[in-house]
Structures are given as C-alpha cells and as structure tokens.
C-alpha positions as a Markdown table, in Angstrom:
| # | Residue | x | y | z |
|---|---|---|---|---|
| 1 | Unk | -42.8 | 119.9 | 70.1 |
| 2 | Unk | -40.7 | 117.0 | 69.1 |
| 3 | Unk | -39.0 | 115.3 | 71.8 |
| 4 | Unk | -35.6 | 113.8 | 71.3 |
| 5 | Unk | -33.7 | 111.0 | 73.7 |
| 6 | Unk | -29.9 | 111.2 | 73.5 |
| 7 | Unk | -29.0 | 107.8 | 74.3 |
| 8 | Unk | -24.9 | 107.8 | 75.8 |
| 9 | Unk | -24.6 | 104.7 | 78.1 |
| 10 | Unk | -21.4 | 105.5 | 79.1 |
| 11 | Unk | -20.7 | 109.4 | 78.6 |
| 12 | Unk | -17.5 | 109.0 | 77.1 |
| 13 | Unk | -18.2 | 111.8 | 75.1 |
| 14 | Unk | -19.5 | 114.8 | 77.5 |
| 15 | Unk | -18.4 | 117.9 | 76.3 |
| 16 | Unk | -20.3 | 116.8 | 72.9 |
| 17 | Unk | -23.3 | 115.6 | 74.5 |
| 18 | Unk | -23.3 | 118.6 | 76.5 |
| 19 | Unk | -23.1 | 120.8 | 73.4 |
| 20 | Unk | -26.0 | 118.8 | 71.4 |
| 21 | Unk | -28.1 | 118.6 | 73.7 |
| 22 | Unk | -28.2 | 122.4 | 74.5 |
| 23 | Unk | -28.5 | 123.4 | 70.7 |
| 24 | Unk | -31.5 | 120.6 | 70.2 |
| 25 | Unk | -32.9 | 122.3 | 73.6 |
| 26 | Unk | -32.5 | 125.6 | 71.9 |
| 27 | Unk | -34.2 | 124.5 | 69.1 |
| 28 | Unk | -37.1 | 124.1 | 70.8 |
| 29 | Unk | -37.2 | 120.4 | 71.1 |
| 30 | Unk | -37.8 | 118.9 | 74.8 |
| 31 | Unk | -34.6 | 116.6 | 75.3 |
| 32 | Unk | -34.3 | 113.7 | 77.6 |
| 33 | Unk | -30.9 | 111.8 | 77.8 |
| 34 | Unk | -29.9 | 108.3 | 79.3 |
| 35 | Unk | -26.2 | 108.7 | 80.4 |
| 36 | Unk | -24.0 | 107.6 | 83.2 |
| 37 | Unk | -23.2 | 109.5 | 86.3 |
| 38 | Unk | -19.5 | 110.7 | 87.0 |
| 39 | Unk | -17.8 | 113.2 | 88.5 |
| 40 | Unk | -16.7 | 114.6 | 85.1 |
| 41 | Unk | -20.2 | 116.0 | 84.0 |
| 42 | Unk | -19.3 | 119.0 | 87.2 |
| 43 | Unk | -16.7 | 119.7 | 84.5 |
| 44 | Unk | -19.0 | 120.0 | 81.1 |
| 45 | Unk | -22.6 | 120.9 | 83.2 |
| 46 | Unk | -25.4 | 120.2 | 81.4 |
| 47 | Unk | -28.3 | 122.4 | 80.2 |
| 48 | Unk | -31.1 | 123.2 | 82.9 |
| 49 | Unk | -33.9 | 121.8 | 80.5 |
| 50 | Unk | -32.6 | 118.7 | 79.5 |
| 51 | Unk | -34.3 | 115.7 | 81.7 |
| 52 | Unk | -31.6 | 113.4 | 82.9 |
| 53 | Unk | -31.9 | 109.6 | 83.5 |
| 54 | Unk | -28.7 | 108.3 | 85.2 |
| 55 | Unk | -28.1 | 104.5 | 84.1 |
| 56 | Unk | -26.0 | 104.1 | 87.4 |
| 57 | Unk | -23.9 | 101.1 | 86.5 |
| 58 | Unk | -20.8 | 102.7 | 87.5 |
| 59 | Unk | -21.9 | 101.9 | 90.9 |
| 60 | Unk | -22.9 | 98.1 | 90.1 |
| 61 | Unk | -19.4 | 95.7 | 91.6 |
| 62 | Unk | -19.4 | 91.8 | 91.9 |
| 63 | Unk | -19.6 | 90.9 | 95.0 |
| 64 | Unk | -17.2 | 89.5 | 97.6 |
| 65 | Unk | -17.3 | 86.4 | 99.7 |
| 66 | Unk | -18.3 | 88.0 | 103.0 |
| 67 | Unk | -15.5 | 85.9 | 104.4 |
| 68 | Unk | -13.3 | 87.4 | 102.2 |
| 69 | Unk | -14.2 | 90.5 | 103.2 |
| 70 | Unk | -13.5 | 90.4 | 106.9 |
| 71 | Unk | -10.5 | 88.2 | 106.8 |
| 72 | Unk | -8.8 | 90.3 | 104.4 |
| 73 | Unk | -9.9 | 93.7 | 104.1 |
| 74 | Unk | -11.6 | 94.8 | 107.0 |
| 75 | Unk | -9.7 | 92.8 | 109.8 |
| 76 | Unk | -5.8 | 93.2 | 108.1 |
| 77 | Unk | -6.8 | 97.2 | 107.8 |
| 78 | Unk | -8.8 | 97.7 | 110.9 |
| 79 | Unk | -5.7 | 96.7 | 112.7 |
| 80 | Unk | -3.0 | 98.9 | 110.9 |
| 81 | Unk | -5.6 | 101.6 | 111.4 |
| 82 | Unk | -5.4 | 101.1 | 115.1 |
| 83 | Unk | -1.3 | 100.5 | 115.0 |
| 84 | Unk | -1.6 | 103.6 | 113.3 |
| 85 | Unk | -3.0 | 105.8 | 116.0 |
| 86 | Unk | 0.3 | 106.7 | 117.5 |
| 87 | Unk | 4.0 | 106.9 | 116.7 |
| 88 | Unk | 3.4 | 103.9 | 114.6 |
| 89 | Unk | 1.6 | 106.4 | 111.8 |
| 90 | Unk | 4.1 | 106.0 | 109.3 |
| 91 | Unk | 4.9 | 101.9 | 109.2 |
| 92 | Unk | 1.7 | 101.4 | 109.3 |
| 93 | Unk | 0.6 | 103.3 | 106.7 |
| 94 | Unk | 2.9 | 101.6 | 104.5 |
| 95 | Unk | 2.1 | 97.8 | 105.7 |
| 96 | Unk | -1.5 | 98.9 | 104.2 |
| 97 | Unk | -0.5 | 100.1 | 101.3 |
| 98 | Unk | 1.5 | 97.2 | 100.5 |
| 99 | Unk | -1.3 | 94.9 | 101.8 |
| 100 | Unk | -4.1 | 96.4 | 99.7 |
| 101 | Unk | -1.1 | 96.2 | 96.6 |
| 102 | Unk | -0.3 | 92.7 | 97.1 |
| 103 | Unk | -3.9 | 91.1 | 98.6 |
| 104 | Unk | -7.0 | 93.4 | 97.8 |
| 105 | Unk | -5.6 | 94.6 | 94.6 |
| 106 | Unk | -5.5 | 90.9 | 92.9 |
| 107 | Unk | -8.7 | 89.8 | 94.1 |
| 108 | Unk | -10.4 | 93.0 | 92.6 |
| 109 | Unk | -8.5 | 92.2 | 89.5 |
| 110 | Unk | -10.0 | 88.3 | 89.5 |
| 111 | Unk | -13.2 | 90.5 | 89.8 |
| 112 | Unk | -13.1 | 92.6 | 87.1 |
| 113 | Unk | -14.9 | 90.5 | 84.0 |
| 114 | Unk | -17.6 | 89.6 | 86.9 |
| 115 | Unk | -18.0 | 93.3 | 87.4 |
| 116 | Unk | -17.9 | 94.5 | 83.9 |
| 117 | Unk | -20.7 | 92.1 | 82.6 |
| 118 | Unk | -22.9 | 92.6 | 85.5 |
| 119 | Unk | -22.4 | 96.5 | 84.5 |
| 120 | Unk | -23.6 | 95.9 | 80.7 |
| 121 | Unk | -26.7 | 93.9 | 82.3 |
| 122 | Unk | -27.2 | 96.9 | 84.5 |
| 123 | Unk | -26.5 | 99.3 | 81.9 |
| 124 | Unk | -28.5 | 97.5 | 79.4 |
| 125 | Unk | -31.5 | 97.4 | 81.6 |
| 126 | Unk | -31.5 | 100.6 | 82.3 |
| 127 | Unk | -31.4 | 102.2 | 78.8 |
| 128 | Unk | -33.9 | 99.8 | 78.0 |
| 129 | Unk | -36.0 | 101.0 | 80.7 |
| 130 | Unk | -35.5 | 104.4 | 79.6 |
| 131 | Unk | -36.9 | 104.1 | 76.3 |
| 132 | Unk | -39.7 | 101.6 | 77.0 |
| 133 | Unk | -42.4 | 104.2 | 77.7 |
| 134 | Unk | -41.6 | 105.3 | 73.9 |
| 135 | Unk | -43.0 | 108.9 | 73.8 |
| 136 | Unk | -40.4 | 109.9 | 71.9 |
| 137 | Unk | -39.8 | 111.0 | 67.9 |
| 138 | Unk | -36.3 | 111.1 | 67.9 |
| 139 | Unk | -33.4 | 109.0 | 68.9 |
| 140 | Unk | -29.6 | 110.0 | 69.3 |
| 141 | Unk | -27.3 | 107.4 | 69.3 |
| 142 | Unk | -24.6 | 109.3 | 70.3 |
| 143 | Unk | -21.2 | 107.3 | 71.3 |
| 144 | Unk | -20.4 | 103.4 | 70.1 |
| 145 | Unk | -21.7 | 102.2 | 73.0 |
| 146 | Unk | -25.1 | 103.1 | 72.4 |
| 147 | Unk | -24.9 | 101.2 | 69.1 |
| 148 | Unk | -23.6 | 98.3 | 70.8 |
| 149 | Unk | -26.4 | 98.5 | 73.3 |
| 150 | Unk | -28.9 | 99.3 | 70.2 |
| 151 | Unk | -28.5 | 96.1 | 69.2 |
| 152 | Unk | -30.6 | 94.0 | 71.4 |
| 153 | Unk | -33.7 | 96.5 | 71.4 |
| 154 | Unk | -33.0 | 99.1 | 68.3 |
| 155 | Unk | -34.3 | 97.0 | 65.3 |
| 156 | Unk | -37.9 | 96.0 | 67.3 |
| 157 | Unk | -38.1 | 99.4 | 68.0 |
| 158 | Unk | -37.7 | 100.5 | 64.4 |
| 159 | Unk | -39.9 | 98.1 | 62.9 |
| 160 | Unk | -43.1 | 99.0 | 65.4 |
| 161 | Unk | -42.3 | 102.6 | 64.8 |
| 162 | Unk | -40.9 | 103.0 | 61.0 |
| 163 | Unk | -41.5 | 106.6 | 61.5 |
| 164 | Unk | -39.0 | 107.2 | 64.2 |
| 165 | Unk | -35.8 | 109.3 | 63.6 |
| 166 | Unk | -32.3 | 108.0 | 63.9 |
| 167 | Unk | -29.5 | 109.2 | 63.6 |
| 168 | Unk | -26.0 | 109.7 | 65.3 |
| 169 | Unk | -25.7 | 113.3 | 66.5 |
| 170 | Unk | -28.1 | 116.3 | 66.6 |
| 171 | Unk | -29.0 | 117.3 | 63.0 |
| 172 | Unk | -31.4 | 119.8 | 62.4 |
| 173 | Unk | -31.5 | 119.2 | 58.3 |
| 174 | Unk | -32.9 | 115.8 | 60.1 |
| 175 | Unk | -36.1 | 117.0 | 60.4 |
| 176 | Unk | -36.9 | 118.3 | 56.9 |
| 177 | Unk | -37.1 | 115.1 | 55.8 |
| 178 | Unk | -39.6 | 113.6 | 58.4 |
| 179 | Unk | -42.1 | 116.2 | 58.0 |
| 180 | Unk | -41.7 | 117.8 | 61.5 |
C-alpha cells in the first residue's frame, strides 16, 4: 500500500483537497495530510480515513506588552462592561467599539508582520515535523504555499530519496511510471 502525504500549509484550497484526498483514499492508498485548522473544513468535511496533522499556526499571535494589555484592553473594557450593566447598555457599547476602533485595532495592525512571520516559522516547523519521520512514497504539493514552504526542506528530501513521487495534485497515471 503506497502512502501518500498531501502537504496544504494553509488549506486555501479545501473543497479540492477534500476531493483528492478521498479519490487517492479510494484508491487504496493510505493518505496522511498536513493542513491548517479552520472553521471552513465543517463546510468541505474530510474523508474518515485520511490521518490529519493540524499545523496550528492560525493560532500562533505576537505577543503584547503585558502593560499594554491591562492598561488598554482589559482595564478601558472591563469598565465599559460594568457601565454597561444597566441603563448605560447602549453608550457603552459604543465607547468600546470605538475604543477597540481607534486603540486596540492599530496596535494589532503594528502587530501584524510580527505575527505573520512568527506563523511561517510555526507553520514551517510543523510541516517539517510532519514529514521528518519519512515513511512516505508520495508527496502532494498541493496549493503555492506548499511550494514556497518546499523550498527550505524539498530538494534534501529529493536527493536522499530520488525515488520519491512528486507531483502537484493526485494523479493516478503517476504511478505507472514509478513501478508501484
């Protein structure tokens, strides 16, 4: 039985992947796929015997100043929460949404390059961790992002295993040429 790992570090593609990896399942191959987690795969569910390995970096954000934190989120908010309690519902309601508009959005902008390269070291790790016990025969790269990611580990992994099959999508006419 040949086993195949869809690699998809950030399941932009699910319906696809969802598709492919049920007819590679159905041709008898045991399927494994590195993907991310989101609410969106409850939309496109994935076949029972494929073997999931979540990448979580969705869930990987820079952190803030603790300081920060309290001064500006949790204090500012906790207070308009309790304004909010009574007759004061609606004004205070909209004094946090315009605080978290004006204050908390910015900072979480001045964030955001901070966040997004600690999620490619996250995300990187984790495909890399993924594919590092190699008992594999078959490799799916299947969105950009899993060629970008192939850089840094694909071309040591081809050249210690020269047989290995690579391609970009499930292709059964893939195998013929292999042997398997």
């Amino acid at each position: 039985m040949t086993t195949i790992v869809f690699v998809a570090p950030k399941s932009a593609w699910r319906r696809a992947l969802a598709t492919e990896t049920r007819a590679a399942a159905d041709a008898g191959h045991r399927v494994r796929l590195v993907a991310e987690e989101g609410p969106a795969w409850e939309e496109t569910p994935l076949d029972p015997r494929v073997e999931v390995v979540w990448t979580g970096a969705t869930a990987v954000r820079a952190p803030e100043s603790a300081a920060v934190a309290l001064l500006l989120n949790r204090l500012p908010l906790g207070v308009l929460r309790r304004a909010g309690r009574g007759p004061l519902r609606g004004p205070a309601a909209r004094a946090a949404a315009r605080w978290r508009r004006a204050v908390l959005a910015p900072l979480t902008r001045r964030r955001w390059p901070q966040t997004k390269a600690l999620r490619e070291a996250h995300r990187l790790a984790a495909v890399t961790a993924a594919l590092a016990d190699g008992d594999f025969d078959w490799i799916v790269l299947h969105e950009p992002q899993a060629v970008e990611l192939g850089v840094h580990w694909l071309p040591a992994l081809l050249e210690a295993r020269p047989d290995l099959v690579t391609t970009f999508s499930f292709e059964p006419r893939a195998e013929a040429p292999s042997g398997r």
